[in-house]
N, C-alpha and C positions, 0 to 999 in steps of 0.2 A: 406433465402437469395438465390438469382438467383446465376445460373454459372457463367455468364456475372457480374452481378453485385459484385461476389468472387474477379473476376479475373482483373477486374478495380480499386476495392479499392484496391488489392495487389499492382499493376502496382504507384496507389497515393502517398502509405506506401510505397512502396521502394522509389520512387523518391522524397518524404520528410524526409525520413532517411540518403538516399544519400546526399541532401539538407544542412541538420541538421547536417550530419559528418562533410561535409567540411568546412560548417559556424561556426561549435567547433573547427574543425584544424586551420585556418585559422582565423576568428574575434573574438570566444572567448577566444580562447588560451594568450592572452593580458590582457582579462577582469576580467577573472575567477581566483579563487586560484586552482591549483592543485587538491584537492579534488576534489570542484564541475566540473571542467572539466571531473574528472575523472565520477562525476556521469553522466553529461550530453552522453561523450563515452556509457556509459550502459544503457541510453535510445537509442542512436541509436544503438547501437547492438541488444537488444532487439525488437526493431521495426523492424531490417532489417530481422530475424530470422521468425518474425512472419508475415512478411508480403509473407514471400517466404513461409512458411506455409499457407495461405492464400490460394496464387498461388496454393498447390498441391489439398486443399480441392477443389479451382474450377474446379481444371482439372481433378477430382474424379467424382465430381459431375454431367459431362457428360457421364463420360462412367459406375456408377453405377446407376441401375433400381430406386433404393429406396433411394434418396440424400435426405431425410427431415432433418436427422439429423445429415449429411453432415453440412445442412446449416443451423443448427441451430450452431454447432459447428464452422463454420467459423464465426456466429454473436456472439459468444461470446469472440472467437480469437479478434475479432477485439476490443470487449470491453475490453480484456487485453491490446490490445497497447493502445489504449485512455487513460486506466486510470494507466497500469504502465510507458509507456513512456513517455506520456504526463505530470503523475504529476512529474517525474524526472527530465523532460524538466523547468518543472514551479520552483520544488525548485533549480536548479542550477542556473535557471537566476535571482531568487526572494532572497535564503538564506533561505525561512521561512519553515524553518526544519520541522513542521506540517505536510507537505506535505508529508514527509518521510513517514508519518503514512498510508498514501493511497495509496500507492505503492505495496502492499504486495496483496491487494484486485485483482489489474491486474493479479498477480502472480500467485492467486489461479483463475484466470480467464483463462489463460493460462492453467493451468495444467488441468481443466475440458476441454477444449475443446481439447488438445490432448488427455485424454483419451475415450471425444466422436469419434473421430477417429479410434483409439484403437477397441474400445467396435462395431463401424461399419465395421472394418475388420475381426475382430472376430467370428464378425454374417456373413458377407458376404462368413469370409470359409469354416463356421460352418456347413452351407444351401447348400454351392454347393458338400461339400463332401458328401452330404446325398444321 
């Protein structure tokens, strides 16, 4: 993934998270029971967290030499939100608990991609103290 292109779908994910909070405070707070509100709340937190992660991979990705797996890492960030807030998003408005089951998938997509971050600062101060 491009810097530009990092730092656009952050900009998307935050302002559909943003979106998505106030449409749970405000229209589903009526609709919902308590629980799935409360799940819908932890996809948008979730989203908002990783979209501002997003933002810092793109703003890495200009100022380090060797961003490949920078952006590989922000393409996988982004399939955590897809597929952990997105399916959160789906069972709190659906109910069909299934979906609980594909939630855990983003989860471990997330946590690879902060430790590709990780593993590139690593290397990046591993190299310059040499």
């Amino acid at each position: 993934m491009k810097q530009s292109t990092c730092i656009v779908l952050a900009a998307l994910n935050m302002l559909i998270a943003v979106g998505a909070g106030a449409f749970g405070a405000h229209g589903l707070k009526v609709i919902l029971s308590t629980d799935m509100l409360a799940v819908w709340q932890t996809a948008v937190h979730y989203q908002m967290v990783h979209a501002l992660g997003l933002f810092g991979l793109g703003i890495l990705m200009a100022q380090w030499i060797d961003a490949t797996l920078l952006g590989r890492a922000a393409v996988t960030m982004l399939v955590g939100i897809i597929v952990f807030s997105g399916s959160l998003y789906a069972l709190a408005l659906s109910g069909i608990l299934w979906l609980g089951a594909i939630t855990p998938i983003g989860g471990v997509a997330f946590l690879v991609a902060w430790g590709m971050l990780a593993w590139c600062a690593y290397r990046r101060q591993s190299s310059s103290s040499h």
